[in-house]
matplotlib code that plots the C-alpha trace (Angstrom):
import matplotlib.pyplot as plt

x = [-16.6, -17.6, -17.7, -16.9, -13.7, -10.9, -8.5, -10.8, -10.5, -7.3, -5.1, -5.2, -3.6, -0.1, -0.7, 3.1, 5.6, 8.1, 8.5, 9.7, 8.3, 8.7, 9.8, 11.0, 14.1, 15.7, 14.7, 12.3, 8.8, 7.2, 5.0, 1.8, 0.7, 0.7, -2.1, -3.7, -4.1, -2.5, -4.1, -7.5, -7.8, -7.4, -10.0, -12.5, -11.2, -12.3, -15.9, -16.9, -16.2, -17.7, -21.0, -18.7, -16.4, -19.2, -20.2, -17.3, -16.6, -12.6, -11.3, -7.3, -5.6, -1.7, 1.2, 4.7, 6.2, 4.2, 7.1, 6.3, 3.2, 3.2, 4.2, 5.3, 4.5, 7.0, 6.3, 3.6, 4.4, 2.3, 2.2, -0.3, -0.7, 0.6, -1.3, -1.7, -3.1, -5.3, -6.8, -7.8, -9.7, -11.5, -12.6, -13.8, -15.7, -17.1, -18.3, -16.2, -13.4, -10.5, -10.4, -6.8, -4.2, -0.7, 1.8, 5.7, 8.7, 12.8, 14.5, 11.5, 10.0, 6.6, 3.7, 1.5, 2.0, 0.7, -2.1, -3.5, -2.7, -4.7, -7.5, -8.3, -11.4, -8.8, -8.2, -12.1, -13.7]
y = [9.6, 9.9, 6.6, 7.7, 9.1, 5.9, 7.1, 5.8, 2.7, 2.1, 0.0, -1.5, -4.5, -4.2, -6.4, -4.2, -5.3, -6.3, -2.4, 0.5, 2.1, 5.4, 5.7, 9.5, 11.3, 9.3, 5.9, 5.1, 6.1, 9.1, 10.7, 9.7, 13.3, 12.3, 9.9, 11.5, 15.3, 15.3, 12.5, 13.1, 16.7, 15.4, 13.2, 15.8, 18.0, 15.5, 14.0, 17.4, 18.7, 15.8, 17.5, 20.7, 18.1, 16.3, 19.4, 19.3, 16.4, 16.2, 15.7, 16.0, 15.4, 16.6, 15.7, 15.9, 14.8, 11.9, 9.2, 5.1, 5.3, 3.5, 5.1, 3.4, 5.3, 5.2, 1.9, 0.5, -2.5, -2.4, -0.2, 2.6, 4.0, 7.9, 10.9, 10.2, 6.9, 7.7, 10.4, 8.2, 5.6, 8.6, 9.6, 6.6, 6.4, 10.1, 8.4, 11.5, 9.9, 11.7, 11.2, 11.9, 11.8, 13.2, 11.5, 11.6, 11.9, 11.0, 7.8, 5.6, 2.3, 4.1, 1.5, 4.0, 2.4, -0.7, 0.5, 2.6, 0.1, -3.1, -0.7, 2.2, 3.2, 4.0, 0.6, -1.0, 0.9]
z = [-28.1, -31.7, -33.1, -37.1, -35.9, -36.7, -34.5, -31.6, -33.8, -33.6, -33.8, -37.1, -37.6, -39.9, -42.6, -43.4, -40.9, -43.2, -44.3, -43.1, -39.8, -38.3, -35.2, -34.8, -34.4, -31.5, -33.2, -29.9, -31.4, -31.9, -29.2, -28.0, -29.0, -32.6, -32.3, -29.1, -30.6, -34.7, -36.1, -33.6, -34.9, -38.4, -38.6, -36.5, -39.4, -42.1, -40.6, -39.9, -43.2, -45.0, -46.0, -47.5, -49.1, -51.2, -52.6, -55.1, -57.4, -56.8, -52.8, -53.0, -50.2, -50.2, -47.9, -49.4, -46.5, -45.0, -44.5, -44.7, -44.0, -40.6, -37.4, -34.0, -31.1, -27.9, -25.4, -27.8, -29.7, -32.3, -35.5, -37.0, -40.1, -40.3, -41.2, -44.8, -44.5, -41.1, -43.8, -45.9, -43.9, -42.3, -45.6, -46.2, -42.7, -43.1, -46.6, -48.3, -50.4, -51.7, -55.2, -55.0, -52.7, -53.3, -51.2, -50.9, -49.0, -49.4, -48.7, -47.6, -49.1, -48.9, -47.5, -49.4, -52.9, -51.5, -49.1, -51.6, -54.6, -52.9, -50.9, -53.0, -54.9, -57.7, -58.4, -57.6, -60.3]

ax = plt.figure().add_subplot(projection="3d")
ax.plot(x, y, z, "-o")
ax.set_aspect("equal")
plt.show()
């Protein structure tokens, strides 16, 4: 198991719970497959790409459809953050930090304005 990968971190805990979770089409929780393979091959994608990444000054990261920025999978009862979020703290791990991340999605409260807001590199300058 490679230890700078955060989805073998997780779970975080939700210092969110009063907001807006996903919990997929049915309202039940999204599959396990979205942590076990999405998120996994995202973060593989990231730390492996870290040394590439720091080549360049600017590290956007895009998602226009990235929801509330917390996910509950089905029969857990705890949260996780989504993609968008998940990408970010693995930046952070792999010590390659986006220096801008481009977020959005319709009809949520996103989590991302205050996750970003209160832990970003943006705002500790």
């Amino acid at each position: 198991m490679n230890l700078r990968i955060v989805t073998n971190h997780l779970p975080i805990e939700d210092a969110y719970a009063h907001l807006v979770i996903e919990k997929g089409k049915k309202g039940l929780g999204v599959g396990s497959w979205v942590v076990e393979q999405k998120y996994k091959y995202l973060c593989t994608y990231i730390d492996a790409a870290r040394s590439a990444f720091n080549r360049w000054p600017n590290k956007v990261y895009i998602d226009p459809f990235c929801g509330p920025g917390r996910i509950q999978v089905r029969e857990e009862s705890f949260t996780r953050p989504n993609g968008a979020v998940t990408a970010w703290l693995q930046s952070l791990k792999s010590k390659a930090p986006f220096s801008k991340i481009l977020i959005g999605d319709i009809g949520y409260v996103c989590i991302h304005r205050y996750w970003f807001i209160s832990n970003s590199i943006f705002t500790k300058k």
